[in-house]
N, C-alpha and C positions, 0 to 999 in steps of 0.2 A: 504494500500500500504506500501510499505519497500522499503526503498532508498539503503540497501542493493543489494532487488534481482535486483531495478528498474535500479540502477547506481553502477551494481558491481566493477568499477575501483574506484570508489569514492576514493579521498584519506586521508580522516577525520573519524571523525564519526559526526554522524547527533548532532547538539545541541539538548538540550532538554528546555523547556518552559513551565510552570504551563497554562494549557487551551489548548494549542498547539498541536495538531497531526502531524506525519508523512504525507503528503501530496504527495511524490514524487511519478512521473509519466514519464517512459523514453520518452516521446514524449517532456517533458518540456527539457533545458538547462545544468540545475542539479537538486539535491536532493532538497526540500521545505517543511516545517511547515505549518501549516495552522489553523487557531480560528474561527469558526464562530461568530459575531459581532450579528448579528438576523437573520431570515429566507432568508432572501436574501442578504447579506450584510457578505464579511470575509476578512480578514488581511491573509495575502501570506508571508511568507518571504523565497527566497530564497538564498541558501547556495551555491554558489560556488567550485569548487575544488581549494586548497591552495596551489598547483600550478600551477600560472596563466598559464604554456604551455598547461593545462590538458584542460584548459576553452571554449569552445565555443567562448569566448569573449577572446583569447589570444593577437589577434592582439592591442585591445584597451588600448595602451600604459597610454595613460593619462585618460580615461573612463571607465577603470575594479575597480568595487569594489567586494568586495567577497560578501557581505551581502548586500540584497534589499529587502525590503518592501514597497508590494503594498496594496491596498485595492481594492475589485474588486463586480462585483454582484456576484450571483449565476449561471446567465447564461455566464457569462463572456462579455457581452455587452459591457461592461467599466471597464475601470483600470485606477488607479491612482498610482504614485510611491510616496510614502509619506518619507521614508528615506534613506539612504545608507551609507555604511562603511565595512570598511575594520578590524573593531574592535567588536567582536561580546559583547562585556559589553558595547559600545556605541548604538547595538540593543535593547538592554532590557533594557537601560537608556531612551532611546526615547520610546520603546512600554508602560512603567510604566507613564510619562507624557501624552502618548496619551492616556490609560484607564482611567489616573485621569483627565483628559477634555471629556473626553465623559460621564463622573460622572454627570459633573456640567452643 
């Protein structure tokens, strides 16, 4: 998939993440990343548009972050939101503490 053709108004460009795929799907929000963790089991992070009027989530005054990561199964049964920010180096500070705990 390509968050390109999926969310042509996008107004960014997609981050990019060592393991990380393009994930995005225009049925989802906005554009998303994705890692699979093992055969059933992946980390999601979606990307927002950077400006919040573009967003789905525009009205959520005090509740809009740009950046969220979930962990999810494969069939999508279950999600979990593990972090969020509005600072995409506060993403990759928290997904580098989450691989170095799943190490140990």
């Amino acid at each position: 998939m390509n968050y390109k053709k999926e969310f042509p108004r996008y107004d960014d460009e997609l981050p990019t993440l060592d393991g990380f795929s393009d994930s995005s799907w225009h049925n989802d929000a906005c554009p998303s990343l994705m890692k699979h963790i093992d055969d059933s089991t992946f980390i999601q992070i979606f990307c927002d548009y950077k400006d919040q009027n573009e967003s789905d989530f525009a009205d959520l005054v005090e509740g809009y972050t740009r950046f969220n990561i979930m962990l999810a199964n494969a069939e999508k049964d279950w999600s979990i939101a593990l972090y969020e920010s509005n600072n995409w180096d506060d993403i990759v500070e928290y997904l580098h503490r989450f691989q170095r705990s799943e190490e140990h």
